[in-house]
Backbone bond lengths (Angstrom), bond angles and torsions (degrees), N, CA, C in turn:
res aa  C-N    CA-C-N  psi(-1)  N-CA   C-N-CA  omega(-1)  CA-C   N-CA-C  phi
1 X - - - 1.454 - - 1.528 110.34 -
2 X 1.622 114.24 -38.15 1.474 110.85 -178.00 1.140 120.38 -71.99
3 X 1.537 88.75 -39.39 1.946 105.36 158.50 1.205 126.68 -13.89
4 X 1.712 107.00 -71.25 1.184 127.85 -141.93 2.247 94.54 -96.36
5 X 1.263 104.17 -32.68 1.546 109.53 177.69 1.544 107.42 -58.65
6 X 1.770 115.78 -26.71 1.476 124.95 -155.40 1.865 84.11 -85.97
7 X 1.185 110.46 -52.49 1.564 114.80 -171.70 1.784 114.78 -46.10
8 X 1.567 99.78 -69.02 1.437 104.15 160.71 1.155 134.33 -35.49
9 X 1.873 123.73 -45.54 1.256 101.72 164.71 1.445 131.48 -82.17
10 X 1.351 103.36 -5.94 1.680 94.91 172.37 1.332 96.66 -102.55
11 X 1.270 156.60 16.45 1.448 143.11 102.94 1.379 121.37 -6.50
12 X 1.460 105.24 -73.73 1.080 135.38 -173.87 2.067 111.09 -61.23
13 X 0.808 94.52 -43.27 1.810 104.33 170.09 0.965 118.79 -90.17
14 X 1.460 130.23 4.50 1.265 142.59 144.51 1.079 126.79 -73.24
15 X 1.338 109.73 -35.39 1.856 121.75 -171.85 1.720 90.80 -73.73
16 X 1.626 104.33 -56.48 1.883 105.28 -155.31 1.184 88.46 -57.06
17 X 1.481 137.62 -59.45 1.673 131.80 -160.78 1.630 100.93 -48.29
18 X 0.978 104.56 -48.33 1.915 103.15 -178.69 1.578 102.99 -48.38
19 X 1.726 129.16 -58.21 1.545 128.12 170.29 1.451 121.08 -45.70
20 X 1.103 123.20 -29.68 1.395 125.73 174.93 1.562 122.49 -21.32
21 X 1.225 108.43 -44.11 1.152 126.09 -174.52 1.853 117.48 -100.77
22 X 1.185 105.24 12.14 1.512 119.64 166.85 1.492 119.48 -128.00
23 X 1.507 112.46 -13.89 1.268 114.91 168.18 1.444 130.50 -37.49
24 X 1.330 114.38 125.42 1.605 126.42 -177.17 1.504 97.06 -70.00
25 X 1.356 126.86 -11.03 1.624 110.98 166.94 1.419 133.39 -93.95
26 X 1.513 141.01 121.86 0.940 143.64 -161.38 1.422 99.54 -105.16
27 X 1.713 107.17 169.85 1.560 99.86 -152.92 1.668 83.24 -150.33
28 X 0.942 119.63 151.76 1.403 126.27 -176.61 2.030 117.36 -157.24
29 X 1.018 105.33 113.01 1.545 98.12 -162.07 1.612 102.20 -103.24
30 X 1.392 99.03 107.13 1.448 106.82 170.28 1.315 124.70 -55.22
31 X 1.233 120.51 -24.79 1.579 103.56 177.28 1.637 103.84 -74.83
32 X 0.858 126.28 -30.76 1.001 120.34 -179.60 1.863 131.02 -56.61
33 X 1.399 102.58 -55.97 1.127 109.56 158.21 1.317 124.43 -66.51
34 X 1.385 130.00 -32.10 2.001 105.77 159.52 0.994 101.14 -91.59
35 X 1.318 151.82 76.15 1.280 158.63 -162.05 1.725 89.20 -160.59
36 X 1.256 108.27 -45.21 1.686 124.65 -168.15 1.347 120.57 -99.94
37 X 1.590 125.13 -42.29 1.258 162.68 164.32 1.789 115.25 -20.63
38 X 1.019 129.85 71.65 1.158 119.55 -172.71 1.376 136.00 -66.04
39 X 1.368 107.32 -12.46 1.376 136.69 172.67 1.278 108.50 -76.50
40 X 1.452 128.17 -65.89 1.222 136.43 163.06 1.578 124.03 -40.98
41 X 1.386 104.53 -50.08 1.187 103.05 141.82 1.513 152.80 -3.26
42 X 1.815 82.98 -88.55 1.455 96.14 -178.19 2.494 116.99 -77.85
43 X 1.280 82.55 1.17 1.424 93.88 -173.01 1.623 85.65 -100.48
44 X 0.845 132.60 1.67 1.577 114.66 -171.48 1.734 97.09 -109.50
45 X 1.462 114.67 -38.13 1.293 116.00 178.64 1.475 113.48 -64.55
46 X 1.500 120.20 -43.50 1.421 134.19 173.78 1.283 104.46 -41.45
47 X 1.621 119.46 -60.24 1.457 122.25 -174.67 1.650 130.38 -71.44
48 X 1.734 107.48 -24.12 1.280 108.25 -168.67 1.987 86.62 -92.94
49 X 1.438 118.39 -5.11 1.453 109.59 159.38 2.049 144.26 -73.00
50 X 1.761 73.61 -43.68 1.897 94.40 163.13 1.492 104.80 -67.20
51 X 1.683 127.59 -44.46 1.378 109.82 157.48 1.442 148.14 -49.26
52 X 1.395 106.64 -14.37 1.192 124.04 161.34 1.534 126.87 -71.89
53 X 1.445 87.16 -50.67 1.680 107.14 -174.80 1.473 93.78 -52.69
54 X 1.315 125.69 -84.94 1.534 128.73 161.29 1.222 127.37 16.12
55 X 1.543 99.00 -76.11 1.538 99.71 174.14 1.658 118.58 -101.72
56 X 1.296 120.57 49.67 0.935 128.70 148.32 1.465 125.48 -134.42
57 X 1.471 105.72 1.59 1.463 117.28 173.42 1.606 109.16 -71.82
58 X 1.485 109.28 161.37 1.523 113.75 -172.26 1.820 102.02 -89.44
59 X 1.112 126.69 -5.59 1.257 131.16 -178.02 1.170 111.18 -41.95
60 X 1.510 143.55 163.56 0.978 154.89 166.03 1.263 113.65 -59.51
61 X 1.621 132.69 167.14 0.900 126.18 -179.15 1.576 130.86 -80.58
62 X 1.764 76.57 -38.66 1.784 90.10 160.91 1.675 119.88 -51.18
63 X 1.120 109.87 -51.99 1.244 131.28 168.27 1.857 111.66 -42.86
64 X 1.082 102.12 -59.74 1.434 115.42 -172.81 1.943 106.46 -62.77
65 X 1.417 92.13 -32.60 1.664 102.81 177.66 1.227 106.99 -81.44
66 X 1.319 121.29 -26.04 1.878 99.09 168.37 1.362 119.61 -78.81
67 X 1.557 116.23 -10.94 1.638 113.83 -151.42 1.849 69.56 -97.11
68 X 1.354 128.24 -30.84 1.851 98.31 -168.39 1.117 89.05 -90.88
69 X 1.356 154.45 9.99 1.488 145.99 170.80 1.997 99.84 -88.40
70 X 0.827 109.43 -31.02 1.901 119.02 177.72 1.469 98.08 -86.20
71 X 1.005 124.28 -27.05 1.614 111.48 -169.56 2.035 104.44 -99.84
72 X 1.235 100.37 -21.37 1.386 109.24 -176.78 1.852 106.76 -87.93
73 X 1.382 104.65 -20.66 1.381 93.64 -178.89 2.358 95.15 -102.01
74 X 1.039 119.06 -2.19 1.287 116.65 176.42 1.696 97.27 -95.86
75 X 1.335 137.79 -32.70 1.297 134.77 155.13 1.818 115.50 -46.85
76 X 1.545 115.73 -45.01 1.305 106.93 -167.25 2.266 103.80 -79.71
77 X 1.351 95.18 -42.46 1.661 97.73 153.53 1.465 127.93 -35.10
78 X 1.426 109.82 -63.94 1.581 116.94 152.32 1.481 115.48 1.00
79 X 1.569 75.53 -94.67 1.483 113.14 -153.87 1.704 94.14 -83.39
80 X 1.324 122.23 9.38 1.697 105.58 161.49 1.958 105.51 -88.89
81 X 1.402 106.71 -33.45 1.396 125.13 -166.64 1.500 100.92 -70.71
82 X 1.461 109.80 -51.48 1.768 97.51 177.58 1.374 122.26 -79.57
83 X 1.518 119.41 -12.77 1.236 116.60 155.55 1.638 116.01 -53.22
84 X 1.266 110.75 -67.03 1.215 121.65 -149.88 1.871 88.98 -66.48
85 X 1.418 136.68 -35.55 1.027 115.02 168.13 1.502 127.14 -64.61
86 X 1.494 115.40 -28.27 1.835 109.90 155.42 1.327 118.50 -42.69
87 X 1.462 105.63 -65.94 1.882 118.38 179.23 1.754 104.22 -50.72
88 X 1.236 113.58 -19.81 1.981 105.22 173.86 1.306 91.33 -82.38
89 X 1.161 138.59 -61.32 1.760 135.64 -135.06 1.907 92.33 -95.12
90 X 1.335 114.48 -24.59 1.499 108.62 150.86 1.289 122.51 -53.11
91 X 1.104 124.57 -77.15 1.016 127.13 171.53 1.648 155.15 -50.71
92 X 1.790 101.72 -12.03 1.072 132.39 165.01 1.445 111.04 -75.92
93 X 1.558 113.86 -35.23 1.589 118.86 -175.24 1.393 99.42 -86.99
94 X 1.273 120.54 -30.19 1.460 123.15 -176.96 1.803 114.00 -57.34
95 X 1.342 112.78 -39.79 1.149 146.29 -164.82 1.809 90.91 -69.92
96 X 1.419 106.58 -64.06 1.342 111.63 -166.34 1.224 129.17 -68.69
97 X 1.701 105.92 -24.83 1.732 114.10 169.32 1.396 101.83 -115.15
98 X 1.184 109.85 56.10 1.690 120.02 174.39 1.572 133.24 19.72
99 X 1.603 86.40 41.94 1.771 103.45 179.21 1.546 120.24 -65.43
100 X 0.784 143.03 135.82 1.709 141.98 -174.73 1.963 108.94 -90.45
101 X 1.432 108.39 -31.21 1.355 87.65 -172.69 2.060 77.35 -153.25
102 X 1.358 108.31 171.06 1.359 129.81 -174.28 1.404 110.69 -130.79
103 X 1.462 122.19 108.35 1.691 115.44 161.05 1.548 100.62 -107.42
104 X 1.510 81.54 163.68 1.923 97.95 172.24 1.440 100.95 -75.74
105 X 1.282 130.14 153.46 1.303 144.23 172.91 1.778 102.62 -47.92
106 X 1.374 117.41 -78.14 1.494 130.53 -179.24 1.812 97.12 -41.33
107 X 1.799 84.39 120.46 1.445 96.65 160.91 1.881 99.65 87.47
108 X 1.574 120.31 -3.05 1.063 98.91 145.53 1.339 127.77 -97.44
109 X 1.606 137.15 161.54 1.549 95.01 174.43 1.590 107.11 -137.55
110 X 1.962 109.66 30.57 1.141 102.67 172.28 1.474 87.24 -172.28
111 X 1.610 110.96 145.24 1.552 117.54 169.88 1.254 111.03 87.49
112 X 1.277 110.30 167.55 1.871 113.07 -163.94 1.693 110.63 90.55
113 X 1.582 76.58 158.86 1.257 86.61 169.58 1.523 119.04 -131.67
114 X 1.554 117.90 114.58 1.419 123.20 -167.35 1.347 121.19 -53.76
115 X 1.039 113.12 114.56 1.893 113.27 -174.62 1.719 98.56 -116.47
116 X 1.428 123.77 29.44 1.354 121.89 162.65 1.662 112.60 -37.93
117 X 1.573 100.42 -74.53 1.269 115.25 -151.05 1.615 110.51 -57.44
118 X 1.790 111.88 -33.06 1.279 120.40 149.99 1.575 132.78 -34.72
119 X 1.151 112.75 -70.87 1.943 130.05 165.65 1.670 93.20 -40.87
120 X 1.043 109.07 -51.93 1.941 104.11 -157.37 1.539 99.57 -73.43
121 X 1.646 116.63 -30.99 1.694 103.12 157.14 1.315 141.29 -107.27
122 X 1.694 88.55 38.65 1.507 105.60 -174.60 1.602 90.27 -92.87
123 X 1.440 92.08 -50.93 1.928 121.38 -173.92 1.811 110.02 -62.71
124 X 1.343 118.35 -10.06 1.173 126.08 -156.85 1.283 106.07 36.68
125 X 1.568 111.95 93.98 1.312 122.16 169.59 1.487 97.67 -129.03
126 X 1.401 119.02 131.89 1.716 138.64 163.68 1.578 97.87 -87.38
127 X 1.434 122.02 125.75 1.182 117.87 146.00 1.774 139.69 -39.72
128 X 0.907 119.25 103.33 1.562 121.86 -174.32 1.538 115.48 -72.58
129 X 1.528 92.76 -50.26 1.721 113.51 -166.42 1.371 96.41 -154.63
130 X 1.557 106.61 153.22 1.499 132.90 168.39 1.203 140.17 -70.99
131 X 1.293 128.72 22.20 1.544 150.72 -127.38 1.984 76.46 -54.48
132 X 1.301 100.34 150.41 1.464 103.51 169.41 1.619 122.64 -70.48
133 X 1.232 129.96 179.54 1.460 113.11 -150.69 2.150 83.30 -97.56
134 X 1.052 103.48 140.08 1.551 118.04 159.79 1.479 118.07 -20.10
135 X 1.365 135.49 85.93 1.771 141.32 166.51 1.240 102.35 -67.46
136 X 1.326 123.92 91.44 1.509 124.39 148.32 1.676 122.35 -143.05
């Protein structure tokens, strides 16, 4: 009987590994793409610089607390705009290989089908570097 329960499930995990590659879920690994992202990039260097400037300026503190209160709400703007252009170029590829729903790579840890390399030439992204694949 234990036998036969042990057979079935690796039956059974045989069949899903075969779907892998028809799955209505698409998978997209963010580190990867700002890892690659030159845009993202270059907005991230801009910002972790005005943070500098900031705290090395002689300004007051009060002073110094509005300029990281202006720079922290032009960071969350940012980073709503380049999201929301991932979530378009997701979803455009999603659309085209008849995916039903989209997760980020991180935090899945089996199934899907990766539509990175898609998004990154939706986004016109060139690979720079190989960031290693997502451990979670």
């Amino acid at each position: 009987m234990k036998k036969q329960a042990i057979v079935l499930i690796a039956l059974a995990a045989a069949a899903l590994a075969g779907c892998a590659a028809s799955s209505p879920i698409g998978l997209v690994d963010v580190q990867r793409i700002v890892a690659n992202w030159s845009q993202y990039q270059g907005y991230q260097a801009q910002l972790m610089l005005q943070e500098q400037t900031i705290a090395q300026s002689r300004a007051s503190n009060a002073q110094k607390q509005r300029e990281a209160q202006q720079l922290q709400t032009r960071y969350a703007r940012i980073n709503s705009q380049l999201e929301g252009e991932v979530r378009n170029a997701a979803a455009s590829v999603a659309k085209q290989k008849g995916l039903k729903l989209v997760l980020t790579r991180e935090g899945v840890g089996y199934g899907g089908v990766d539509i990175t390399r898609d998004v990154e030439k939706a986004l016109n992204i060139t690979e720079t570097t190989t960031p290693a694949p997502s451990s979670t």
